[in-house]
N, CA, C and O of each residue as an XYZ file, in Angstrom:
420
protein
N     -20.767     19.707      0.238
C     -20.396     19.444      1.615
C     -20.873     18.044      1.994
O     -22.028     17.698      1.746
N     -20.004     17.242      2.586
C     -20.371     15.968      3.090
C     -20.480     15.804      4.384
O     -19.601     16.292      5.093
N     -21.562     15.093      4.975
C     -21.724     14.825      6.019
C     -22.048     14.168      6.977
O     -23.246     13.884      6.980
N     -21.230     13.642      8.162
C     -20.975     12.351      8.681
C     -22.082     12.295     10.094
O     -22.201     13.313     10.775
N     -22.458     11.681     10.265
C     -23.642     11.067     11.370
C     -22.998      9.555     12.036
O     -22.595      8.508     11.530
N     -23.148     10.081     13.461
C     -22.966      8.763     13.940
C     -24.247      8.720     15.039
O     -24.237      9.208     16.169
N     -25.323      8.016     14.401
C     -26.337      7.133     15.127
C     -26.554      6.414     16.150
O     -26.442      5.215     15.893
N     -26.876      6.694     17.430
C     -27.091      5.884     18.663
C     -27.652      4.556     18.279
O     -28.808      4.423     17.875
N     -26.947      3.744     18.393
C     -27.224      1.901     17.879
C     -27.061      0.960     18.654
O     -25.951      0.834     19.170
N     -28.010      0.117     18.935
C     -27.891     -0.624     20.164
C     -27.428     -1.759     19.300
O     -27.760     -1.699     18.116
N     -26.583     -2.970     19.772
C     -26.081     -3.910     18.787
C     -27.098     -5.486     19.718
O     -27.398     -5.312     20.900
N     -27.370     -6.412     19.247
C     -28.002     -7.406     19.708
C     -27.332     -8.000     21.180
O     -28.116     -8.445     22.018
N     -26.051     -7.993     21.426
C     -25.482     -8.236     22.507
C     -25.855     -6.997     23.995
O     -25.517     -6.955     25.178
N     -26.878     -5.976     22.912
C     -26.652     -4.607     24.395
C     -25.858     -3.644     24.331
O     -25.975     -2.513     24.804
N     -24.901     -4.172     23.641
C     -23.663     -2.684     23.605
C     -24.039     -1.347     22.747
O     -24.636     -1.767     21.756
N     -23.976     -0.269     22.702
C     -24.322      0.693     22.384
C     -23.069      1.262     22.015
O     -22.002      1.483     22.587
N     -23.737      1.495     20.405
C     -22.597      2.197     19.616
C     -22.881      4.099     19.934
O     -23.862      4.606     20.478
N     -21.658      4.795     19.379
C     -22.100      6.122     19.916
C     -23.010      7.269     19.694
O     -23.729      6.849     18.788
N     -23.294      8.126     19.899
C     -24.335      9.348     19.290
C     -23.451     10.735     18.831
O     -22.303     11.104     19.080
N     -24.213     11.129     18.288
C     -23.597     12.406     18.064
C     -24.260     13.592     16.884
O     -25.462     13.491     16.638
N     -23.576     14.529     16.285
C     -24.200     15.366     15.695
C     -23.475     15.131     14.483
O     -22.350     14.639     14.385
N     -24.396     15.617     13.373
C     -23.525     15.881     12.649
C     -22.381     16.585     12.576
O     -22.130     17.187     13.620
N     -21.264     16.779     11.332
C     -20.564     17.086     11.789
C     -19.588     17.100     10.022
O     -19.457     16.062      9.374
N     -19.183     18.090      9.676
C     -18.379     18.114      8.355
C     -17.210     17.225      8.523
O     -16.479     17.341      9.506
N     -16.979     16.235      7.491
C     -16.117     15.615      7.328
C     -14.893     15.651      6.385
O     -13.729     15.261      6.471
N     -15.665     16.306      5.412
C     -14.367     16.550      4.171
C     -14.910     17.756      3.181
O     -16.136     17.859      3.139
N     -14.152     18.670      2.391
C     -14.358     19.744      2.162
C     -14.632     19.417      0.731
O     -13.739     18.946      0.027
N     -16.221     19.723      0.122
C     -16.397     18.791     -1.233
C     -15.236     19.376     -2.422
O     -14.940     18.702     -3.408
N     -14.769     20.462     -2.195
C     -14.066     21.455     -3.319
C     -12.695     20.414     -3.284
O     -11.772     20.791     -4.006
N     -12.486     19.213     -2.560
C     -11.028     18.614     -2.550
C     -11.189     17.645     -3.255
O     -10.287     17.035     -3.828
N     -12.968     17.266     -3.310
C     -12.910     16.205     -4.018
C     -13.257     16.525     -6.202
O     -13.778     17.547     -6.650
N     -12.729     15.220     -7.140
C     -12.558     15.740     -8.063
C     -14.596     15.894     -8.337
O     -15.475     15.725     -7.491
N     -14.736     16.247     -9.756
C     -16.087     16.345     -9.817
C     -16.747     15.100     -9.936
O     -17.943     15.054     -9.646
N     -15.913     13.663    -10.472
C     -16.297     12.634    -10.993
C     -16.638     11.493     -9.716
O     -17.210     10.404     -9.758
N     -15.913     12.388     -8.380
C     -15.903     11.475     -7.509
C     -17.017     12.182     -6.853
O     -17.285     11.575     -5.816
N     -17.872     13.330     -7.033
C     -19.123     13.497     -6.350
C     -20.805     13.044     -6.252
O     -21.578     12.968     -7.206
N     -21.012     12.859     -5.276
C     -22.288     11.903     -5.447
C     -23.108     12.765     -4.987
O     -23.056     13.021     -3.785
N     -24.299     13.582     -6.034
C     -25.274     14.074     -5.433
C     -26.017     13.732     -4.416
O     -26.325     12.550     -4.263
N     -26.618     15.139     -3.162
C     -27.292     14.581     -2.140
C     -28.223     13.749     -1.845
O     -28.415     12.961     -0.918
N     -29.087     14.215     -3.311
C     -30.443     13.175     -3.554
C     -30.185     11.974     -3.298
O     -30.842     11.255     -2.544
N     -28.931     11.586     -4.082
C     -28.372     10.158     -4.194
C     -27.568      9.666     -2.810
O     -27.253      8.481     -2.700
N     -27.277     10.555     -1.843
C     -26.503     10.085     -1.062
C     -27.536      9.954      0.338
O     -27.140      9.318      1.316
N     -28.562     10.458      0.328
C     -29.821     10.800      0.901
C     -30.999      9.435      0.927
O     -31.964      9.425      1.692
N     -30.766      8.598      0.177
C     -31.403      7.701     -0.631
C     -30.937      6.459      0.587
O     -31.656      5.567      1.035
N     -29.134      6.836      1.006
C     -28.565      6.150      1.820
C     -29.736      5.731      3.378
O     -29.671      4.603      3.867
N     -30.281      6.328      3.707
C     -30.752      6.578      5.066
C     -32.230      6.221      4.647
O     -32.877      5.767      5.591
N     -32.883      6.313      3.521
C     -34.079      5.499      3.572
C     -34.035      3.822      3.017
O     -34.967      3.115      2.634
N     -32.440      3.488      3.154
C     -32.483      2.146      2.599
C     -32.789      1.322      3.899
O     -32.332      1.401      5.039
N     -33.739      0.491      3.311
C     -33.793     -0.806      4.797
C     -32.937     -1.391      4.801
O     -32.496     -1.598      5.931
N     -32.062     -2.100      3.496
C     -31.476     -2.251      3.234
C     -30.059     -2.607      4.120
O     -29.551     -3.622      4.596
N     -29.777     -1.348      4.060
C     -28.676     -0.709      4.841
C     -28.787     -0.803      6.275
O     -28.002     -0.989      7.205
N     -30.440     -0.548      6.096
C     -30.277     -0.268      8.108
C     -30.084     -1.628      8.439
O     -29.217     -1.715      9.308
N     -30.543     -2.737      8.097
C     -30.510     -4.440      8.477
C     -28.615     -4.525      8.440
O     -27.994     -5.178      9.279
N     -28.146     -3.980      7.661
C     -26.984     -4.489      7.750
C     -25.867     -3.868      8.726
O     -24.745     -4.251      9.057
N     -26.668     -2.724      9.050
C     -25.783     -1.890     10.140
C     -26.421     -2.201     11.103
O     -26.875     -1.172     11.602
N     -26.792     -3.309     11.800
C     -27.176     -3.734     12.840
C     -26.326     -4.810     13.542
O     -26.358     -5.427     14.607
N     -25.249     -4.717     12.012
C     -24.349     -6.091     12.232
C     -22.624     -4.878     13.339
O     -21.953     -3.988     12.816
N     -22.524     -5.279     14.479
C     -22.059     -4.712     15.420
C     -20.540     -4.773     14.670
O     -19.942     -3.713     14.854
N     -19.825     -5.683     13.928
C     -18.609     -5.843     13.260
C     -18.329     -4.836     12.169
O     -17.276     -4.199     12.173
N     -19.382     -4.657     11.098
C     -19.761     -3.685     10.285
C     -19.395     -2.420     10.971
O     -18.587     -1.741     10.337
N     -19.729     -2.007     11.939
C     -20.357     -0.911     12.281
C     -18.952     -0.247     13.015
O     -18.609      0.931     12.912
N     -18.018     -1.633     14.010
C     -17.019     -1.466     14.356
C     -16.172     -0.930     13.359
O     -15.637      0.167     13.516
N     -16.003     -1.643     12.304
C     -15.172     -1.754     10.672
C     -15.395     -0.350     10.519
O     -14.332      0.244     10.701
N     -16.567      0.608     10.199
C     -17.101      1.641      9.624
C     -16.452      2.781     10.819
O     -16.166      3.976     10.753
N     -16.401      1.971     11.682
C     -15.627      3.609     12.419
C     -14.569      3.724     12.745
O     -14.072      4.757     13.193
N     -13.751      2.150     12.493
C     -12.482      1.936     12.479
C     -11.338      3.046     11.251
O     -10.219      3.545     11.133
N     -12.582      2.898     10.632
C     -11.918      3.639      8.845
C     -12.386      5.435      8.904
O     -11.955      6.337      8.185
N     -13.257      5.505      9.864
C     -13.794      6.898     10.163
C     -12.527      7.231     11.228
O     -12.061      8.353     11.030
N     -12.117      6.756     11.915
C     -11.177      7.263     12.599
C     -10.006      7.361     12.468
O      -9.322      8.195     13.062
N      -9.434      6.227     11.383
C      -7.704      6.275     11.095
C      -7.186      7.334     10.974
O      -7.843      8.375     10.959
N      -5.763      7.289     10.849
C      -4.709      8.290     10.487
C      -4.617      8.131      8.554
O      -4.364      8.911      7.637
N      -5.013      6.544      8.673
C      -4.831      6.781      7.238
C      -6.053      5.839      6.529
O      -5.833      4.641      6.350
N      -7.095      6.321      6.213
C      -8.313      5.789      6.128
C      -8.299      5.223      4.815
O      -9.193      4.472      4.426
N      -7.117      5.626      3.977
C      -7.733      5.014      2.128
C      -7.166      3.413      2.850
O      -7.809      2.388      3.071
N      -5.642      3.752      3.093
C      -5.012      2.600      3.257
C      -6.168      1.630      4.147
O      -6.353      0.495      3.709
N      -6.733      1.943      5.047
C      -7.797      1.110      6.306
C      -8.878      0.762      4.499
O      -8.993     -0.373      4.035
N      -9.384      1.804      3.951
C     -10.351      1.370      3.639
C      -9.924     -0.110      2.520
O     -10.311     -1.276      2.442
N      -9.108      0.598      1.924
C      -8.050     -1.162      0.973
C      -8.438     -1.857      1.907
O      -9.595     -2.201      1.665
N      -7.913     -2.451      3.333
C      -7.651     -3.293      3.708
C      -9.151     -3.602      4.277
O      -9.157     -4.610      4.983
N     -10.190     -3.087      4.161
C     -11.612     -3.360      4.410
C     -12.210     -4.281      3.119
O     -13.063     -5.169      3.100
N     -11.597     -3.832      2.327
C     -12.129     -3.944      0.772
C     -11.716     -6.144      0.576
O     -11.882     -6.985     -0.307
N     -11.349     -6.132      1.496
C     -10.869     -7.700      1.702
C     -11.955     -8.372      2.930
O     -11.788     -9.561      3.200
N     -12.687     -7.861      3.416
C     -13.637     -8.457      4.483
C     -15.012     -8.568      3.712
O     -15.631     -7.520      3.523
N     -15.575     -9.849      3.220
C     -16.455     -9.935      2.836
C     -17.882     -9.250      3.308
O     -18.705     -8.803      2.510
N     -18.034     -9.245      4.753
C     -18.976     -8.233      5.146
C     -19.111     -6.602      4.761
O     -20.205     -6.040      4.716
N     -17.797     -5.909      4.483
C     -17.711     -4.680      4.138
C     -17.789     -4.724      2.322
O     -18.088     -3.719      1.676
N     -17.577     -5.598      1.903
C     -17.882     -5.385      0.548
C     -19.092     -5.473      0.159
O     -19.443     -4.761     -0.781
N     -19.929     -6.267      0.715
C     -20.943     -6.245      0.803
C     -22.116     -4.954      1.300
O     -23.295     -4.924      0.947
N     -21.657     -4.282      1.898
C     -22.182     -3.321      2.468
C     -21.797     -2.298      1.165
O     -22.706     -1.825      0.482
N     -20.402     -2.006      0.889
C     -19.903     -1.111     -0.075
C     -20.832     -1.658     -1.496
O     -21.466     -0.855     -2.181
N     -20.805     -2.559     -1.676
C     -21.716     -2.686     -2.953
C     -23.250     -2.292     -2.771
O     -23.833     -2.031     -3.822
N     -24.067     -2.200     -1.468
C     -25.483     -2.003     -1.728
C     -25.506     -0.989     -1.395
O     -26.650     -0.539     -1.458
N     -24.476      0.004     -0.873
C     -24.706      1.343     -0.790
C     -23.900      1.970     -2.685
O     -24.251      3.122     -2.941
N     -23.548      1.718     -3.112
C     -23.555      1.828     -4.432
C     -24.804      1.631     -5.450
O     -25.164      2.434     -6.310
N     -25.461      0.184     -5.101
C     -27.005      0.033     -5.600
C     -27.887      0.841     -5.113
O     -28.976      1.023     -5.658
N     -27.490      1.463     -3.949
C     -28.824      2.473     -3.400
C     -28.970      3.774     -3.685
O     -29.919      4.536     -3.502
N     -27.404      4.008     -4.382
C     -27.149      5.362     -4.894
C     -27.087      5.160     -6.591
O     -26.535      5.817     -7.473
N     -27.664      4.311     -6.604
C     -27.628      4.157     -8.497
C     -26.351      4.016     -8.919
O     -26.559      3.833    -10.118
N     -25.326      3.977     -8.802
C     -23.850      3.507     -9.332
C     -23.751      1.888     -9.357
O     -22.602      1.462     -9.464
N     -24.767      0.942     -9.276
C     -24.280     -0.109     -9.967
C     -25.694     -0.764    -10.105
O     -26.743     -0.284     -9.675
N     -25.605     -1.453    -10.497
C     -27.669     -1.984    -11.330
C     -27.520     -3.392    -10.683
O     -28.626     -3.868    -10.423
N     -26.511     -4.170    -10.358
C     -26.773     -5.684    -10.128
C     -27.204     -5.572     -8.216
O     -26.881     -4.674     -7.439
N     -27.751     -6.422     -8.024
C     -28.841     -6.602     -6.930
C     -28.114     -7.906     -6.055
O     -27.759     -8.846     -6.767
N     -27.960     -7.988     -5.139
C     -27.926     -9.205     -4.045
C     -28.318    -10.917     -4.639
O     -29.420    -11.365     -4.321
N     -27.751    -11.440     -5.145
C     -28.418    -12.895     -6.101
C     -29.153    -13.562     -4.442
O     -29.782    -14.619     -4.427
């Protein structure tokens, strides 16, 4: 079971991103086995500082719920996969979950 959190976040300008509960997002039995990422590993997500420094960035964060909300989120996420800020993010949440070994130069 996967599960989505959206974090009360104040962005440097004041604006306040939203709160909420968790909340099931996708049913793990749809996904194949190769595409599952143990919890340990996905858990790992939320003690990265890492991560939290970069989700402070208010564009990021816009981007991240832009693709949480579409009608058609692979297609949104492709077209994320072209914004240097989101690749960036997509690669150190990969390093934080052990799926890739190279580090930030």
């Amino acid at each position: 079971q996967f599960l989505k959190v959206n974090a009360k976040m104040e962005c440097e300008d004041g604006e306040v991103i939203s709160e909420g509960e968790p909340e099931q997002c996708a049913d793990a039995n749809e996904l194949e086995d190769e595409d599952k990422i143990p919890r340990e590993r996905l858990e790992a997500l939320d003690l990265s500082a890492s991560l939290h420094q970069m989700l402070a960035n208010c564009h990021l964060r816009k981007l991240l719920e832009e693709i949480d909300q579409s009608k058609d989120p692979q297609r949104r996420l492709q077209q994320a996969m072209n914004i240097p800020v989101f690749v960036e993010f997509a690669d150190e949440c990969l390093r934080v979950c052990g799926l890739r070994d190279d580090h930030k130069m």
